[in-house]
C-alpha atoms as one frame of an Amber mdcrd trajectory, in Angstrom:
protein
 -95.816  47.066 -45.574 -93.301  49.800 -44.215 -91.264  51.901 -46.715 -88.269
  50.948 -45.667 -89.303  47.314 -46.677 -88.943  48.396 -50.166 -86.572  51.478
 -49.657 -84.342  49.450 -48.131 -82.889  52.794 -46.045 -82.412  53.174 -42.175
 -85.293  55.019 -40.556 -82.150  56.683 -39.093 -82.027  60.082 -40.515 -78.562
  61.231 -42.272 -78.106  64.212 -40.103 -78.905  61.205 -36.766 -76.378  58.864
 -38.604 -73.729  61.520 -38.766 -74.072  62.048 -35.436 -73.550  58.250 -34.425
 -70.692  58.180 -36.706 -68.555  61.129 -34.938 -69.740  58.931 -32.004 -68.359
  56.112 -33.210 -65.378  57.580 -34.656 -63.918  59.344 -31.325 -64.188  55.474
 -29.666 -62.035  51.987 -29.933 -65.382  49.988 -29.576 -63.616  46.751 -30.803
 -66.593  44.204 -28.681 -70.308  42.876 -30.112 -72.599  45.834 -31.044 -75.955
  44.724 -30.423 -79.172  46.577 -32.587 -82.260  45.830 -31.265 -84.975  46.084
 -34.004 -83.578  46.118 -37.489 -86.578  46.599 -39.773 -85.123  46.300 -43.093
 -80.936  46.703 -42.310 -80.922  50.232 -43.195 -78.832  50.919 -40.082 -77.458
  47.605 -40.083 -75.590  47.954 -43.289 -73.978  51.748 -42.224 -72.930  50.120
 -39.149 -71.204  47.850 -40.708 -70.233  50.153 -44.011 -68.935  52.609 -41.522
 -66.655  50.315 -40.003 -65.032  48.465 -43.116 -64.255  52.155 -43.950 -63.270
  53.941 -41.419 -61.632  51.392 -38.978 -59.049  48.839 -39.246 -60.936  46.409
 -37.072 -64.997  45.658 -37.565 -66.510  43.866 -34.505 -69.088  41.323 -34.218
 -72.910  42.372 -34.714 -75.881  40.715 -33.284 -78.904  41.903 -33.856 -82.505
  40.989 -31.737 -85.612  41.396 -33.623 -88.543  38.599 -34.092 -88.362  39.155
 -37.278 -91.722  39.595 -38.132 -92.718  43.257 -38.502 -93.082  42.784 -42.329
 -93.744  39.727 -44.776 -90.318  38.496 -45.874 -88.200  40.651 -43.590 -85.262
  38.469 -42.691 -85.035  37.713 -46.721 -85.099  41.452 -47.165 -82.257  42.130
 -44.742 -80.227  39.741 -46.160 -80.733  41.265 -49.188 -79.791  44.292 -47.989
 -76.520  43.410 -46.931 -75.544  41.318 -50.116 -76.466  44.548 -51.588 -73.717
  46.658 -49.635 -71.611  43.501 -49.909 -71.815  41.956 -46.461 -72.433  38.550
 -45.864 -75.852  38.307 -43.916 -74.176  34.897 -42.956 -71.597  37.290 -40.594
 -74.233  38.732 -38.260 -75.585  37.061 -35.587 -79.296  37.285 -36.075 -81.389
  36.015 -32.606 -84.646  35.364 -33.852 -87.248  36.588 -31.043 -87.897  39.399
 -28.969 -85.749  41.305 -26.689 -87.292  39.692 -23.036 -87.231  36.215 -24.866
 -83.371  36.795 -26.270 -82.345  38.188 -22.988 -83.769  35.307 -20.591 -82.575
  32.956 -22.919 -78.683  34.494 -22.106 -79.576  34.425 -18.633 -76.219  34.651
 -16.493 -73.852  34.268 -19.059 -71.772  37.179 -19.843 -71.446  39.009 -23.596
 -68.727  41.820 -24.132 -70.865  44.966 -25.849 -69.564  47.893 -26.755 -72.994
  49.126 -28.394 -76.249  49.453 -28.098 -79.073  50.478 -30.697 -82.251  50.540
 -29.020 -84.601  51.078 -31.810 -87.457  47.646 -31.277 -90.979  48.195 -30.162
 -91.306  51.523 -28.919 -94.009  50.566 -26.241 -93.256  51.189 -22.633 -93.038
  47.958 -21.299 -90.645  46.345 -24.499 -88.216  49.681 -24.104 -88.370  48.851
 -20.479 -86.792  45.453 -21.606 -84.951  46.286 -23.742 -82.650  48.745 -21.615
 -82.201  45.588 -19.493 -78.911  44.174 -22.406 -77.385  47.372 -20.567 -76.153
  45.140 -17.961 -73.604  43.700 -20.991 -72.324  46.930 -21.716 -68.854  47.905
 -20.592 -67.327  50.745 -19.300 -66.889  53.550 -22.154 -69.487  51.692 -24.584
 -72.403  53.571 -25.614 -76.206  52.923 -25.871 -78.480  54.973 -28.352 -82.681
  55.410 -28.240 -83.878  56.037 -31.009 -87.192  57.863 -31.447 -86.500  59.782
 -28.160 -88.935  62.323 -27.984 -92.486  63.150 -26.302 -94.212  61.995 -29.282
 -92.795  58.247 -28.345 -93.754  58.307 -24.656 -92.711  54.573 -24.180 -89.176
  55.694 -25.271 -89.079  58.730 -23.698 -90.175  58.179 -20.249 -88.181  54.472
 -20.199 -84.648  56.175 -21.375 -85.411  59.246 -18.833 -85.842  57.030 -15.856
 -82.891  54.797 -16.717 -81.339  57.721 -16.432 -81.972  59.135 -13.459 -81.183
  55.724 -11.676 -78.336  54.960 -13.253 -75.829  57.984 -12.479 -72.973  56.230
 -14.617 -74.437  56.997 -17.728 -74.014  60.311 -19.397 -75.750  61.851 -22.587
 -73.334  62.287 -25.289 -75.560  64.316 -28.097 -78.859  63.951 -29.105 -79.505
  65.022 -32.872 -83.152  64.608 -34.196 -84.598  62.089 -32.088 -81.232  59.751
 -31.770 -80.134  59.753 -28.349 -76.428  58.715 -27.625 -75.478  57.559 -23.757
 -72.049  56.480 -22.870 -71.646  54.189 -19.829 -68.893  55.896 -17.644 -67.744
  53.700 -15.580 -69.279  49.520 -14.481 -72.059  49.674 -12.672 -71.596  48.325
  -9.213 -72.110  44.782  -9.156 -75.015  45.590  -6.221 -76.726  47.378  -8.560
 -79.309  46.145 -11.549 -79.624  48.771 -14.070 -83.635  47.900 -14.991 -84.852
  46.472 -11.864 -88.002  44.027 -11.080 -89.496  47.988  -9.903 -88.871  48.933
 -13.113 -90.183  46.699 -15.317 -93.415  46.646 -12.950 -93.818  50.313 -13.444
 -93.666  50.155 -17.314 -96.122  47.346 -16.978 -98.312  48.845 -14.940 -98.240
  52.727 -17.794 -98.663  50.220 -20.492-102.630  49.923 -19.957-102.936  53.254
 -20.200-100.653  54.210 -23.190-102.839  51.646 -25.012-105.980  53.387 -23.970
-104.553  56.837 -25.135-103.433  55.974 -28.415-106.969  53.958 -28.807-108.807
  57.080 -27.975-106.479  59.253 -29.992-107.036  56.765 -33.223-111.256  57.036
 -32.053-111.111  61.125 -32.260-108.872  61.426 -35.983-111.544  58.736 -37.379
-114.489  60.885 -35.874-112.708  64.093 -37.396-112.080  62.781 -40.459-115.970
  61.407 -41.174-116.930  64.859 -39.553
């Protein structure tokens, strides 16, 4: 089981969360902010702590996660919120994975303001998950967590959203947290993670899986060296 199962804390580090927060703080995000992976609510609950004390508003969260990385985890992240006195009852908790969430919205429209990508870190499910983008309005923000080398499936996914979609513009990165703002809509022409896109994650994925195969192969061989 992970730590934070029994931790209950945000694999968020303070000096990431402080970042978010000034983030957070310099914006009137008043629409649904949307977390994608939620492990135990560690992040969940200073969302939501942050805004009971710091704004006079709190908007709507949804959060997508299968909700099956640990035993018990949706019981756990309840518990986590009665703990910092929210009622679990409050967010909207879609119970499957970001590509089955997001075809099941198909063309309706939802109003973000945020967006915590912090799921799956593999290739192809980043790939996906950049795709709730398309909900995001003008002057929201979307954050990676993770963003580094050493999390090629996040890394190479957030820098090619990037260089495709010129309307977005990095805000910080502290740690490994990545914050994007969305400067203006994107033109109704344009789809921010194309069919292209998700092929090309698709077709990495095979080979990510080999690497980190091989990789686990060599530390087991060192090891019993």
């Amino acid at each position: 089981m992970r730590q934070c199962a029994t931790t209950l804390e945000s694999e968020i580090s303070t000096a990431e969360m402080e970042s978010l927060f000034v983030a957070l703080e310099q914006r009137d995000l008043r629409r649904t902010h949307l977390e994608i992976g939620t492990a135990a609510g560690g992040t969940l609950c200073q969302l939501v702590s942050f805004y009971q004390r710091k704004k006079d508003f709190s908007p709507s969260f949804m959060v997508v996660d299968p909700l099956r990385y640990f035993p018990g985890q949706f019981d756990i992240v309840c518990q986590n919120l009665a703990n910092h006195q929210i009622d679990p009852s409050a967010i909207d908790f879609v119970k499957s994975s970001s590509k089955e969430a997001f075809s099941a919205v198909g063309s309706k429209s939802l109003d973000l303001d945020f967006i915590l990508v912090d799921g799956n870190h593999k290739i192809r499910y980043v790939t996906e998950d950049l795709r709730w983008a398309r909900f995001l309005h003008a002057g929201g923000i979307l954050c990676a967590h993770d963003y580094t080398p050493d999390h090629p499936g996040v890394y190479l996914s957030i820098n090619r959203f990037l260089k495709k979609n010129r309307n977005y513009n990095v805000i910080s990165q502290v740690g490994t947290l990545l914050i994007i703002e969305k400067r203006d809509s994107t033109p109704p022409s344009v789809t921010e993670v194309s069919f292209v896109d998700r092929l090309w994650a698709m077709g990495l994925a095979p080979w990510f899986q080999l690497k980190a195969s091989l990789d686990k192969r060599i530390k087991r061989a060192s090891r019993d060296a």
